[in-house]
KOLVEXPA-638445 format. One record per residue (C-alpha): y, z, x; residue in one letter. Coordinates in steps of 0.001 Angstrom, whole numbers, plus 500000, padded with zeros to 6 digits. Example, Ala and Ser with C-alpha at 12.3 -4.5 7.8 and 13.67 -1.06 7.14 Angstrom:
2
[[495500,507800,512300],"A"];
[[498940,507140,513670],"S"];
***
This chain:
99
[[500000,500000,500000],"X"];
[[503621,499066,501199],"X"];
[[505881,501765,502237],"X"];
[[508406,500736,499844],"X"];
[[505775,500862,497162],"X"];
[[504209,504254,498118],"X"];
[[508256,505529,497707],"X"];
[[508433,504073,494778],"X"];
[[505141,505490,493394],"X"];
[[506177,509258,494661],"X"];
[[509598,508838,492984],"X"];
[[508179,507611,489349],"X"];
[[505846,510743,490013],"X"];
[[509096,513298,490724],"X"];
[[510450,511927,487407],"X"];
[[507331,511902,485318],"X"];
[[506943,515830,486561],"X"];
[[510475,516593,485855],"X"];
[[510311,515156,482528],"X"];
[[506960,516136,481344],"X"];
[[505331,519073,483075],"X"];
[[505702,522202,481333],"X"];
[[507258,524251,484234],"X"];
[[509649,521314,485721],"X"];
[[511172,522399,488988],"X"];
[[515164,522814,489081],"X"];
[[515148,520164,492243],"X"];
[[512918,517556,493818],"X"];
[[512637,516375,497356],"X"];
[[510662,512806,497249],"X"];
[[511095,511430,501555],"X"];
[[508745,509298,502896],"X"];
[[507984,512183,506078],"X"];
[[508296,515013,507326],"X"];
[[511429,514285,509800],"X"];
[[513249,512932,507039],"X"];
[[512527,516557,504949],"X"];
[[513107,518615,507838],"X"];
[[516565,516710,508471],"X"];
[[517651,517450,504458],"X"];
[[516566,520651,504742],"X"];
[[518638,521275,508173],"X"];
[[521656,519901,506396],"X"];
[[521620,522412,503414],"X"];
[[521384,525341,506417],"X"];
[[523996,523424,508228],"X"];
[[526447,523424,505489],"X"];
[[525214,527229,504256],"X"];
[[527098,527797,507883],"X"];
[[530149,525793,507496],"X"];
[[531112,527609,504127],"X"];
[[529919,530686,505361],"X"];
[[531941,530666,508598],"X"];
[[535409,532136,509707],"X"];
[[536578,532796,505808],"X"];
[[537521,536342,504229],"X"];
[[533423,537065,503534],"X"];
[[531967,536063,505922],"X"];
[[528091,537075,506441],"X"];
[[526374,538288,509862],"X"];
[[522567,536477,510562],"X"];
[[521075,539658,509160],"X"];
[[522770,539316,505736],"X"];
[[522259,535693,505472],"X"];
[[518169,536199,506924],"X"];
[[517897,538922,504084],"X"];
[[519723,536587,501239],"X"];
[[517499,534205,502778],"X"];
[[514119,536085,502367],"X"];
[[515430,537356,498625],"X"];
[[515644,534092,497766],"X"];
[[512529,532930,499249],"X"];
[[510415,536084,497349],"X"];
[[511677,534410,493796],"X"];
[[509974,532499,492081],"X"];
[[511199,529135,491535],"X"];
[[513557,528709,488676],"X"];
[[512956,526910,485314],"X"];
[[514727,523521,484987],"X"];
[[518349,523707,482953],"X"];
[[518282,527871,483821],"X"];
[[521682,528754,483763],"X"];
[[523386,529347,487513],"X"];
[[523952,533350,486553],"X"];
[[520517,534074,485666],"X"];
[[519662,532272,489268],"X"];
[[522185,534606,491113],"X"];
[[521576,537525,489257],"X"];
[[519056,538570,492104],"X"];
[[521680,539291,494135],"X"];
[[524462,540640,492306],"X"];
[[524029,542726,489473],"X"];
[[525386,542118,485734],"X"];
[[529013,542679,485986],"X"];
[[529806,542950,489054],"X"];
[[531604,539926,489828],"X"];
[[533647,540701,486701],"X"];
[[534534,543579,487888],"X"];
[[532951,545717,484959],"X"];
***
C-alpha cells in the first residue's frame, strides 16, 4: 500500500473513531512515524515554555513536572467536555473567581 494511501486510510480511521466510538477522544494525532509525533509533541512542550517563561507566574521545572504528572494520572477527557471541568484538577471550584 502507498504511503499516501496508508495516511489516508489512518485519517478516515481518526474520523470514523471520533465520530462513532462511544468514548471519542478530545484530540487525535494521525503522522505517518514516530519522528514526525515526537516533533508535534516537542512543539506543544516547546510552546508550554514560551508562555510559561519570564511573565508575572511563572512556574519552576518542579511545578510544571508535577502539573505534568497530574495531568498525565487523568484519564483522558470525553469529547465536547467543557475546558473547566478539564482544569478543575488543578484548581478548585471558585478559585479563579475569587469565591
Amino acid at each position: 500500500m502507498s504511503m499516501l494511501l496508508l495516511a489516508g486510510k489512518r485519517v478516515a480511521e481518526a474520523v470514523l473513531h471520533a465520530l462513532f466510538d462511544e468514548n471519542p477522544k478530545p484530540r487525535y494525532l494521525v503522522v505517518p512515524g514516530q519522528e514526525q509525533a515526537e516533533w508535534t509533541i516537542y512543539r506543544a512542550i516547546e510552546r508550554l515554555v514560551v508562555q510559561n517563561k519570564d511573565q508575572k507566574y511563572s512556574y519552576d521545572r518542579e511545578a510544571l513536572i508535577e502539573m505534568f504528572d497530574k495531568a498525565m494520572a487523568r484519564p483522558t477527557p470525553k469529547s465536547g467536555q467543557e475546558s473547566s471541568d478539564l482544569l478543575s484538577w488543578i484548581w478548585p471550584k471558585g478559585a479563579m473567581s475569587g469565591s
